[in-house]
C-alpha positions as CSV (number, residue, x, y, z in Angstrom):
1,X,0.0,0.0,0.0
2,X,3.0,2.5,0.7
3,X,4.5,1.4,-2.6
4,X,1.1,2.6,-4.5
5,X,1.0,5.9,-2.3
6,X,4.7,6.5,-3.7
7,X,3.9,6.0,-6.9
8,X,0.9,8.0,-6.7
9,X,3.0,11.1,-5.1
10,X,4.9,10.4,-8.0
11,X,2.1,10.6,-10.9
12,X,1.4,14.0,-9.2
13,X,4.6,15.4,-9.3
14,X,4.7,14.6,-13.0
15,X,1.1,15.7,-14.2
16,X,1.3,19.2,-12.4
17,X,4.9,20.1,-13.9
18,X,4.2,23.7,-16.0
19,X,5.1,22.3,-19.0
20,X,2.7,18.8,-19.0
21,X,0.1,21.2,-17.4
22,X,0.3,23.6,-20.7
23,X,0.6,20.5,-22.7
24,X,-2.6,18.5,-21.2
25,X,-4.6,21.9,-21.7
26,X,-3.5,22.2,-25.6
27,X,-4.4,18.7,-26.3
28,X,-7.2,18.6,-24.7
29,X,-8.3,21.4,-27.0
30,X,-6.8,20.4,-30.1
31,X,-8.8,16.9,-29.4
32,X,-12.0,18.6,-29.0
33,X,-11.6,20.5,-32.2
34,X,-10.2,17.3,-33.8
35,X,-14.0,15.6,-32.4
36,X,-15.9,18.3,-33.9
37,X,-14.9,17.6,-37.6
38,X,-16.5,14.7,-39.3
39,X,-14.3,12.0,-40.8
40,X,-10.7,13.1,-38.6
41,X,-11.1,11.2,-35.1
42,X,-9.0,10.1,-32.6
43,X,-6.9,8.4,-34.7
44,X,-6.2,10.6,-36.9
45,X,-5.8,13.4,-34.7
46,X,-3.1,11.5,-32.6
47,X,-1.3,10.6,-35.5
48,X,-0.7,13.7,-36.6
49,X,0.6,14.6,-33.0
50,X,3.0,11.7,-33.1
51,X,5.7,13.4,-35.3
52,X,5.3,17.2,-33.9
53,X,5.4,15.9,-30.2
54,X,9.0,13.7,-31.6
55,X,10.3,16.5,-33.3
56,X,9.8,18.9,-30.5
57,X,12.1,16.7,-28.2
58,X,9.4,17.1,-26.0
59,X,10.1,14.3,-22.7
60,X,8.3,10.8,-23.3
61,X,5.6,11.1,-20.5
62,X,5.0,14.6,-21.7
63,X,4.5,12.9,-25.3
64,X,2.2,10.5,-23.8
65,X,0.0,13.3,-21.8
66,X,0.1,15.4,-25.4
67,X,-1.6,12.2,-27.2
68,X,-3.4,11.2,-24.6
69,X,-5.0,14.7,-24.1
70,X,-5.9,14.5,-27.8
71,X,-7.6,11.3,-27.8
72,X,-10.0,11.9,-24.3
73,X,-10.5,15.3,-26.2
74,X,-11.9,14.0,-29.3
75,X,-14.2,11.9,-27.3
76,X,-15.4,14.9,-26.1
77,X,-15.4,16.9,-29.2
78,X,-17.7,13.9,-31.3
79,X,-20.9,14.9,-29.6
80,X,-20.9,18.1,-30.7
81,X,-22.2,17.9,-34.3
82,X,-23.8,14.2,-33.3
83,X,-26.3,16.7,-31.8
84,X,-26.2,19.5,-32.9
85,X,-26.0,18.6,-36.5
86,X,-26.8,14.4,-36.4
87,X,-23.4,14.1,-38.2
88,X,-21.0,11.9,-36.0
89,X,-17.7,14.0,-35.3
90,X,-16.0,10.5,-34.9
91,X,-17.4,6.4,-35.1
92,X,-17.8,6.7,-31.1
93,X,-20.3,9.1,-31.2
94,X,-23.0,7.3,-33.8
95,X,-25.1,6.3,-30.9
96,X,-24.9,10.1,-29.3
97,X,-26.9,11.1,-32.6
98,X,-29.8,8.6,-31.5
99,X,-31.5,11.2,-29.0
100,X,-29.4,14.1,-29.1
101,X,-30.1,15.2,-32.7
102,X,-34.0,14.7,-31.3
103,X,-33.3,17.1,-28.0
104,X,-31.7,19.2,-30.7
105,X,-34.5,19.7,-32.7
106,X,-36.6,20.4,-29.3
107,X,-34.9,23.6,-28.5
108,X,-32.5,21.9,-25.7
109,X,-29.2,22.1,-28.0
110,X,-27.6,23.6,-24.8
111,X,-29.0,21.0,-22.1
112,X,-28.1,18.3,-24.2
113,X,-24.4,19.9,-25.1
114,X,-23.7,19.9,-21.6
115,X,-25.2,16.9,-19.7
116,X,-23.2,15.2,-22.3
117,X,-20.0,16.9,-21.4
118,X,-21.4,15.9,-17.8
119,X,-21.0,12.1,-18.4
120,X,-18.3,12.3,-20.6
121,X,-16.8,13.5,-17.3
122,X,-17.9,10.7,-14.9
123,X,-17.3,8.4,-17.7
124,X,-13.3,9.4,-17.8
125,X,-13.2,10.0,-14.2
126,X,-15.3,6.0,-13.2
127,X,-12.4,4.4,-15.3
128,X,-9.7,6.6,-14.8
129,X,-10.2,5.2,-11.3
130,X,-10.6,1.9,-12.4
131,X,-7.3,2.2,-14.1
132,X,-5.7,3.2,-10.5
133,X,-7.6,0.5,-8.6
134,X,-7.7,-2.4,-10.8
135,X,-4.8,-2.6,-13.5
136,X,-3.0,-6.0,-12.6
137,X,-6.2,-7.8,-11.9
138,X,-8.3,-6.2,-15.2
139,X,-4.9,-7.1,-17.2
140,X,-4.9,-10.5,-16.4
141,X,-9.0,-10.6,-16.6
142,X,-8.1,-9.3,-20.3
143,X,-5.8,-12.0,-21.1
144,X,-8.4,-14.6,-20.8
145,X,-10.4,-13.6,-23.3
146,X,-9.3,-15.5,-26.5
147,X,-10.9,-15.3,-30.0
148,X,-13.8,-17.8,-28.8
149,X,-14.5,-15.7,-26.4
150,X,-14.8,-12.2,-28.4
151,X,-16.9,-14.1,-31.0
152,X,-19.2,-14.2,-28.0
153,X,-18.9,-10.6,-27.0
154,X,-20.1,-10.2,-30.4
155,X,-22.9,-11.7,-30.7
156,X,-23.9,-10.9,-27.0
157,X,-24.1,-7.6,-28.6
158,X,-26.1,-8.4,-31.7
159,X,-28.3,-10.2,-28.9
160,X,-28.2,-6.2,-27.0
161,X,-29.3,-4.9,-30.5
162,X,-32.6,-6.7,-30.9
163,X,-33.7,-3.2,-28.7
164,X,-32.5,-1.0,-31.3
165,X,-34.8,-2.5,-33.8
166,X,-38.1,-0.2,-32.4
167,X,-41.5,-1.2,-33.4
168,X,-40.6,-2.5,-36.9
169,X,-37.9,-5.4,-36.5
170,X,-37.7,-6.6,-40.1
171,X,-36.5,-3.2,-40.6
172,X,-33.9,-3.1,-38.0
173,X,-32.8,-6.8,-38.9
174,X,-32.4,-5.6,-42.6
175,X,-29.9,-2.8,-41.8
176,X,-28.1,-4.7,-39.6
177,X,-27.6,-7.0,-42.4
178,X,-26.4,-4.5,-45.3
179,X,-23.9,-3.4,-42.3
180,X,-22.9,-6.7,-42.1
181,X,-22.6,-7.5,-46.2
182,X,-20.6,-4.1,-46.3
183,X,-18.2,-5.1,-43.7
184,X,-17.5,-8.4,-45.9
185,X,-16.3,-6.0,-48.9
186,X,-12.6,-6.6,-49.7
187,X,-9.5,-9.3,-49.2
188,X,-10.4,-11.8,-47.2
189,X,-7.7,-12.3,-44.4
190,X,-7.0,-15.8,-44.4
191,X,-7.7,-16.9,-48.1
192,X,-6.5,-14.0,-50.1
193,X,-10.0,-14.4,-51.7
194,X,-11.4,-11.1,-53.2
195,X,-15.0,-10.5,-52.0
196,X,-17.8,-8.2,-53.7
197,X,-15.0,-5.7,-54.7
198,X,-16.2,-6.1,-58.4
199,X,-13.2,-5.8,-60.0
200,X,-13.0,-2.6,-57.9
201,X,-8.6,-2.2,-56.9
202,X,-10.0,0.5,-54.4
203,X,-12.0,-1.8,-52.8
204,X,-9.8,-4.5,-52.2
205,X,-9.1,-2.9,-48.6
206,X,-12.8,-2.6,-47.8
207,X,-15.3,0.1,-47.5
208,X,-13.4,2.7,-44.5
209,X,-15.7,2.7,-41.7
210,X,-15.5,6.9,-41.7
211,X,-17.0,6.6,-45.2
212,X,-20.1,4.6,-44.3
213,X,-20.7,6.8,-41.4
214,X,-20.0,10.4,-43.6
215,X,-22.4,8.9,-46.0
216,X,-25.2,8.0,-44.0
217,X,-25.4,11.0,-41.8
218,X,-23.1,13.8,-43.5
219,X,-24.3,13.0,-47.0
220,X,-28.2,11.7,-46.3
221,X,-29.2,14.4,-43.5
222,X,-28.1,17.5,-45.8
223,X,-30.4,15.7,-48.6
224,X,-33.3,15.2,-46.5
225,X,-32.4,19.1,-45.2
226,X,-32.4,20.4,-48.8
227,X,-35.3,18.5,-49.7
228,X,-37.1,20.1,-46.4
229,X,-36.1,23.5,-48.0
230,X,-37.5,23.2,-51.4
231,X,-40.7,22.0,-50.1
232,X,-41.1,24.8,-48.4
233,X,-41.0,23.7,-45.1
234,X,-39.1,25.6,-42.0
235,X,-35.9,23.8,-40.5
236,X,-35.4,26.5,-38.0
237,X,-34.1,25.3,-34.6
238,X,-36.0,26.9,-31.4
239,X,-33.5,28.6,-29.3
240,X,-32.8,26.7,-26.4
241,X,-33.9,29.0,-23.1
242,X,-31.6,26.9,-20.6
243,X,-28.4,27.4,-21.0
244,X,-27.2,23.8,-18.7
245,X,-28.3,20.8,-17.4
246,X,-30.7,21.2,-14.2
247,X,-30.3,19.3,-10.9
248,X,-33.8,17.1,-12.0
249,X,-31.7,15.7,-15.3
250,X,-28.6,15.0,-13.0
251,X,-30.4,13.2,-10.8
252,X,-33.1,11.5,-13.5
253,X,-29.6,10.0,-15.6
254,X,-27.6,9.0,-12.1
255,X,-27.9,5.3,-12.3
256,X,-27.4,5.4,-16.4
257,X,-24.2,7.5,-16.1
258,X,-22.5,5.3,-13.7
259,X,-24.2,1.9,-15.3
260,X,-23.0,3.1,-18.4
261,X,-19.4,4.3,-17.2
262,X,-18.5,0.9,-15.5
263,X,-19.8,-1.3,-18.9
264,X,-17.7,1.2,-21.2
265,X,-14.7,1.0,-18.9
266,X,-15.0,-2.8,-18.3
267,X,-15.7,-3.2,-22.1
268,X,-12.5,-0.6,-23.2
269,X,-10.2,-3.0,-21.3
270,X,-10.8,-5.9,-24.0
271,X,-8.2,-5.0,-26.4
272,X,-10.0,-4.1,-29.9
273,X,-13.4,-3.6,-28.5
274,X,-13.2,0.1,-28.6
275,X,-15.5,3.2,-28.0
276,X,-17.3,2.1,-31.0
277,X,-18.9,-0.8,-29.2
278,X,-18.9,0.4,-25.7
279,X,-21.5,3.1,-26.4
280,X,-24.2,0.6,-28.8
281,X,-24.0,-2.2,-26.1
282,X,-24.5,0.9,-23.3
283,X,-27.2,2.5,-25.1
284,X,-29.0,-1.3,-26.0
285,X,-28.6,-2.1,-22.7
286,X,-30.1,1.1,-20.8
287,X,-32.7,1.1,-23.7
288,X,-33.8,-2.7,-22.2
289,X,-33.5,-1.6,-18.7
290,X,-35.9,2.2,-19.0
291,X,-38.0,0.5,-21.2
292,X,-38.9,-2.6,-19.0
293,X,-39.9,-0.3,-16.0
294,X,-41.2,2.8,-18.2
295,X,-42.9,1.1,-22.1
296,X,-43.2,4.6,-22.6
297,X,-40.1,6.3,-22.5
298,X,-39.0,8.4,-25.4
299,X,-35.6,6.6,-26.9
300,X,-34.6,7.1,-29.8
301,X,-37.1,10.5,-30.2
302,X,-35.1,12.5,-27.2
303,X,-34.9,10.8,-23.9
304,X,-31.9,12.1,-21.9
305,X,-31.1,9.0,-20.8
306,X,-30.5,7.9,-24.3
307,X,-28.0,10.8,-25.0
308,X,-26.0,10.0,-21.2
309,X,-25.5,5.8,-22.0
310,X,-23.5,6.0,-25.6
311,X,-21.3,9.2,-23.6
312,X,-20.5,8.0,-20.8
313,X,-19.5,4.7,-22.2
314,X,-17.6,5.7,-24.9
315,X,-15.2,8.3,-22.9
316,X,-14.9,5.5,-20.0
317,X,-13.8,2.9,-22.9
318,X,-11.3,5.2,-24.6
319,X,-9.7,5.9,-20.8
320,X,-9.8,2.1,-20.1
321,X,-8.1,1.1,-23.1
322,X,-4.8,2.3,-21.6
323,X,-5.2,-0.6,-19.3
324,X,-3.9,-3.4,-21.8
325,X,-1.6,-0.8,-23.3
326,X,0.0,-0.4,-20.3
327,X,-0.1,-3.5,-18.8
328,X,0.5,-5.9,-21.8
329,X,1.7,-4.0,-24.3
330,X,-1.5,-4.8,-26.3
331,X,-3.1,-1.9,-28.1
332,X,-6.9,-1.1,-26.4
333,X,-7.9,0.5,-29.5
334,X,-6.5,1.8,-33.2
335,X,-5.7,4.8,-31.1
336,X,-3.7,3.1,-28.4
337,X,-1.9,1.6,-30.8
338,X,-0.6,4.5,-32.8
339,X,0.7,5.8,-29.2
340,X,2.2,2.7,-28.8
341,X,4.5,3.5,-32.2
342,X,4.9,6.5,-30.4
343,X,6.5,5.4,-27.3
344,X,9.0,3.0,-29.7
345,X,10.0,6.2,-31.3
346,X,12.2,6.6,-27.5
347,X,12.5,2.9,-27.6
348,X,10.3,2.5,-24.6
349,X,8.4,-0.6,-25.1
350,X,5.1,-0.9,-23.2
351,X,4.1,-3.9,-20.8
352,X,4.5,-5.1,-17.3
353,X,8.0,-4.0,-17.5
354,X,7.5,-0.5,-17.5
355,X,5.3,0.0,-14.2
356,X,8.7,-1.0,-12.6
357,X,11.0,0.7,-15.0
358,X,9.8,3.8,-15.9
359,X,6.7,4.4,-13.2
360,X,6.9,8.1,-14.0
361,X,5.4,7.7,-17.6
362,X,2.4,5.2,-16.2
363,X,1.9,7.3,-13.4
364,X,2.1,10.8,-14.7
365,X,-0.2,9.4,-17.3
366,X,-2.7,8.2,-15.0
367,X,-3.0,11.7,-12.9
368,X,-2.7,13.8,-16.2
369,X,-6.1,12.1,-17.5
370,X,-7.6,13.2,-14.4
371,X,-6.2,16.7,-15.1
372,X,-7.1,16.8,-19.1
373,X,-10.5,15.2,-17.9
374,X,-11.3,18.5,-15.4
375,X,-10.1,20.9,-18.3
376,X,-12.2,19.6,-20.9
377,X,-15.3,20.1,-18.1
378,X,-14.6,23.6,-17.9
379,X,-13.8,24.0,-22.0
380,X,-17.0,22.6,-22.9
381,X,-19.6,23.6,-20.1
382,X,-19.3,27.5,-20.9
383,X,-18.6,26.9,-24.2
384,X,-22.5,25.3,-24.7
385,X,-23.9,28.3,-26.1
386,X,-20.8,29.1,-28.4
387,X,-21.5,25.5,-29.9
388,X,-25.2,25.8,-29.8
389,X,-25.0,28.9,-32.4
390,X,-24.3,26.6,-34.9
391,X,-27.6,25.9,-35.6
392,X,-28.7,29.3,-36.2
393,X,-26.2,29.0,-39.3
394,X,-28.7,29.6,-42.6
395,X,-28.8,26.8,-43.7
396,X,-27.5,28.1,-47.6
397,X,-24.2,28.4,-45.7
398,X,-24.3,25.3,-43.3
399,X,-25.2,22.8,-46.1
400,X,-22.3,23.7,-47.9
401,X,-19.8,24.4,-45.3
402,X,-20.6,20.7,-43.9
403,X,-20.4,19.1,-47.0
404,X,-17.0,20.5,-47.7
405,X,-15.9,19.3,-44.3
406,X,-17.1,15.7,-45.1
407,X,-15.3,15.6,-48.4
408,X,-11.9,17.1,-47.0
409,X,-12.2,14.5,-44.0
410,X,-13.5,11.2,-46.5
411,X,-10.5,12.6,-48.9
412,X,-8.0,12.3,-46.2
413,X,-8.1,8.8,-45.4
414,X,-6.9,7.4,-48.5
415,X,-6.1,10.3,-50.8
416,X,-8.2,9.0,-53.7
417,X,-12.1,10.2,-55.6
418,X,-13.5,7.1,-55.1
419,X,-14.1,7.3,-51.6
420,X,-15.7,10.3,-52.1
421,X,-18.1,8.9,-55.3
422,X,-18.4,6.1,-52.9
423,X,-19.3,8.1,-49.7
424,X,-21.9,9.8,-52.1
425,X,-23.7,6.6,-53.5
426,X,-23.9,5.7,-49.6
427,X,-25.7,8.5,-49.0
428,X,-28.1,8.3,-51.6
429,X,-28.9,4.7,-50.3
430,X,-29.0,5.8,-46.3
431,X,-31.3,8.9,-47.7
432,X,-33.8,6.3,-49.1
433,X,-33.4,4.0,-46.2
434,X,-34.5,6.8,-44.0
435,X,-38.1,7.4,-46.6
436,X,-38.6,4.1,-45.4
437,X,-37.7,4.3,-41.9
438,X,-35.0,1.9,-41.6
439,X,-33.2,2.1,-38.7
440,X,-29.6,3.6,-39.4
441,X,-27.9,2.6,-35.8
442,X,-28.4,-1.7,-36.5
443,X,-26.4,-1.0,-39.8
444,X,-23.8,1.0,-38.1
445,X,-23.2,-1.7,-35.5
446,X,-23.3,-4.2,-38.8
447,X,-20.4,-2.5,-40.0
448,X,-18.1,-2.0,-36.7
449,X,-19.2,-5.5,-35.6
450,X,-19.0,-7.8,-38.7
451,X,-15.3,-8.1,-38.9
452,X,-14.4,-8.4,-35.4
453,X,-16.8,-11.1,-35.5
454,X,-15.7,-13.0,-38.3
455,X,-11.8,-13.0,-37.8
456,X,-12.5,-14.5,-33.6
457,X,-14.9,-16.9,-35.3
458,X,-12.5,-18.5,-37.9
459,X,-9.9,-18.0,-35.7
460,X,-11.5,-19.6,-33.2
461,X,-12.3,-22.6,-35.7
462,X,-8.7,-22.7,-36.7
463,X,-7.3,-23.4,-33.3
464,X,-9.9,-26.2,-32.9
465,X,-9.7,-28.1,-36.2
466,X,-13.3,-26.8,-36.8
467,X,-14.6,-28.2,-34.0
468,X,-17.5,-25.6,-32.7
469,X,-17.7,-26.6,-29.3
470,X,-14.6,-24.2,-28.9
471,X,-17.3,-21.5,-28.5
472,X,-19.1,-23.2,-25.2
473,X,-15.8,-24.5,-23.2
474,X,-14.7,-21.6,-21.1
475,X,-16.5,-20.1,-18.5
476,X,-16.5,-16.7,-19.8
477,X,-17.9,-18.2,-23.2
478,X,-20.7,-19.9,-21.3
479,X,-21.6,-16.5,-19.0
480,X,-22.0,-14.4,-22.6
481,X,-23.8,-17.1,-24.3
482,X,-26.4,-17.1,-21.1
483,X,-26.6,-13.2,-20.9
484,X,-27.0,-13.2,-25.1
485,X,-30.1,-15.5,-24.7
486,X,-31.3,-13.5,-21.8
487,X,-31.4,-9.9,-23.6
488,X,-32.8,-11.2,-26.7
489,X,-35.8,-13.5,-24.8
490,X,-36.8,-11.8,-21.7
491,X,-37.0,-8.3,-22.8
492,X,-40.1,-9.9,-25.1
493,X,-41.7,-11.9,-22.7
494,X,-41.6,-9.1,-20.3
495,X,-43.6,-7.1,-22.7
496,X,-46.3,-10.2,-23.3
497,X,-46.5,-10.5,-19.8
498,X,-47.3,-7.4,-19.2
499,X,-50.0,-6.9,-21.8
500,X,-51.9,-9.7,-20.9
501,X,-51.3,-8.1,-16.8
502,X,-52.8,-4.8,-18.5
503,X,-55.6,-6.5,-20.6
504,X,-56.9,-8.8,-17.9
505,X,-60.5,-8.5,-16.6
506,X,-59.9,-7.1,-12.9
507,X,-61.9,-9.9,-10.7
């Protein structure tokens, strides 16, 4: 216990040198900016940190607290246009668009903007804690989950998506499939087989996940928009009259923040997981539990608790995917791993070794997210009426200007047109989807599970010979397989049951 004190005394003395100070406040701004414009993300963002922070000589841990700054940031900065605009700043933030765009559209652009920021705080701060309390005994908890067992996970969270699917399932079960068939595009990994690229070279890598998303919010919203617009009709936004959150909404979306903070953490700990995933399984999973004590609760059309979940999950996920980082020297997520080529850059190689030979880096890293976590509190609280003005943009000049935003950020990825002919003709097909109100969130979870699943499945299948019963041996295996039946039969019967409760013939 004195060891942990000391090292704690330690983190401190690192995070609050002037230098990481001024360095956790730029990041943390640059990563909310970097949030804020569709198509760049975390990723992105950090990557193009990695050089400037190596080239200014800065110290390694001070490195780490720039990049890490940046990627908590962005996490922040995706809600923004999610509801403001319903165009995800970055993947994590899909789900955010669910009922924030709705609260939005209700004049509550500033509640929304900053009960957001709200959980995004107890989000970081739940794991961030975690990450102090539990790294040796999460690591190891980490370790045992092999490909069976993420094939699992995955379908334990198709299982959480049957509540996504609303009053018309057919619907929701078709878009989760075209997210699935899109995920399928390209070289298959273990054959060298080309799939549905039709002769296509650019698609031989698959369809980038940014260019799905850009195209079925970016792209099909500012159709429907202009479409509102030559029909005549008014797309004016009332002006929100609060300017935060009240005491009522804190206390209304407790349990959900801190539900949803301790799923996203534990879920960010499994290395590839990601934000991405934390927030669908957090918003399925509060969507089952409000809906089997309220059937009337407003999801999906502006229920706060809708807009806390996906928030407060993804910002605890991105903060617990340090943990295997750390601790392994397993990257949490795509963004953990491009700091992990950051750290090799001063040949420091993340793992167990490096609580014990370098404790300042882990440490200072640990407090600084607690710092970066309070600043970007106070940056985005005040700053809710700045970002709410947005929508008072006329919409001749916010069309365009969000457009041209897409296209830069869809260009950047690969450099090439056809990403950008091909975010077009996705959303053409997402604007028709939505005439026909199909659900776009079981597609987007189509297309960020569908991979992950495959690969742990054939690996899986690989390591057995093809024998199945791989996928029912382990304990783990067994506990997701019993909580996937669960959410996908007992929500329903709930429902029957308490219909015929309803419809009975009091004696």
């Amino acid at each position: 216990m004195s060891q942990f004190f000391d090292h704690l005394s330690l983190g401190f003395g690192v995070a609050f040198s002037l230098l990481n100070l001024v360095v956790a406040a730029i990041g943390s701004f640059i990563g909310t900016i970097v949030g804020v414009l569709p198509g760049l993300g975390p990723i992105n963002g950090v990557a193009m940190l990695v050089p400037i922070a190596f080239a200014m000589k800065l110290p390694p841990e001070t490195a780490l607290i720039l990049l890490a700054a940046v990627y908590v940031g962005a996490e922040y900065g995706g809600r923004i246009t999610s509801i403001l605009l319903n165009v995800p700043g970055e993947a994590a933030s899909v789900m955010t668009t669910l009922d924030g765009y709705p609260l939005a559209r209700q004049g509550l652009a500033s509640v929304a903007l900053s009960l957001s920021a709200w959980a995004s705080f107890v989000g970081s701060t739940v794991a961030t804690i975690g990450i102090l309390a539990l790294a040796p005994i999460l690591a190891n908890w980490a370790v045992a989950f092999g490909p069976a067992e993420y094939f699992v996970l995955m379908v334990f969270a198709f299982a959480a998506l049957t509540s996504l699917l609303g009053e018309q399932p057919v619907k929701g079960i078709l878009s989760a499939m075209i997210g699935l068939a899109i995920s399928t595009v390209g070289v298959d990994a273990n054959s060298g087989v080309y799939r549905y690229t039709f002769d296509l070279p650019n698609l031989a890598d698959g369809i980038d996940f940014v260019v799905v998303v850009i195209g079925l919010f970016a792209i099909a919203e500012m159709l429907q928009m202009l479409e509102n617009l030559l029909a005549g009709e008014s797309i004016d936004v009332p002006k929100s009259t609060r300017k935060l959150f009240n005491l009522k909404e804190i206390c209304q979306t407790a349990w959900t923040t801190l539900r949803s903070s301790v799923m996203g953490f534990f879920i960010g700990i499994l290395p590839g997981a990601g934000a991405s995933v934390a927030s669908a399984v957090a918003y399925a999973n509060e969507k089952k539990i409000v809906e089997s004590k309220d059937p009337h609760a407003k999801f999906g059309k502006g229920d706060i608790r809708g807009l806390v979940a996906p928030e407060s999950a993804n910002n605890a996920a991105a903060t617990g995917s340090f943990i295997p980082m750390l601790t392994l020297g397993v990257p949490g997520s795509g963004t953990t791993a491009v700091m992990m080529g950051a750290l090799t850059l001063y040949n420091i190689t993340p793992g167990p070794v490096l609580f014990e030979a370098q404790p300042q880096i882990v440490w200072g890293l640990i407090i600084s997210l607690f710092i970066a976590n309070i600043m970007l509190f106070f940056m985005n609280v005040p700053l809710v009426r700045v970002f709410a003005a947005m929508l008072r943009i006329p919409p001749w000049l916010l069309v365009p200007g969000i457009l041209s935003i897409s296209f830069i950020g869809v260009y950047a990825i690969n450099g090439t047109t056809f990403d950008l002919m091909l975010m077009v003709i996705i959303g053409l097909i997402g604007y028709f989807l939505r005439k026909f109100n199909v659900p776009m969130a079981p597609l987007v979870l189509g297309v960020v599970l569908g991979n992950m699943m495959e690969q742990n499945l054939r690996r899986a299948l690989s390591m057995s010979d093809g024998n199945i019963q791989i996928l029912f041996e382990s304990y783990l295996s067994i506990g997701l397989w019993i909580a996937a039946l669960a959410v996908g039969i007992i929500p329903p019967l709930l429902r029957k049951w308490r219909k015929k409760v309803v419809t009975a013939p009091a004696n």
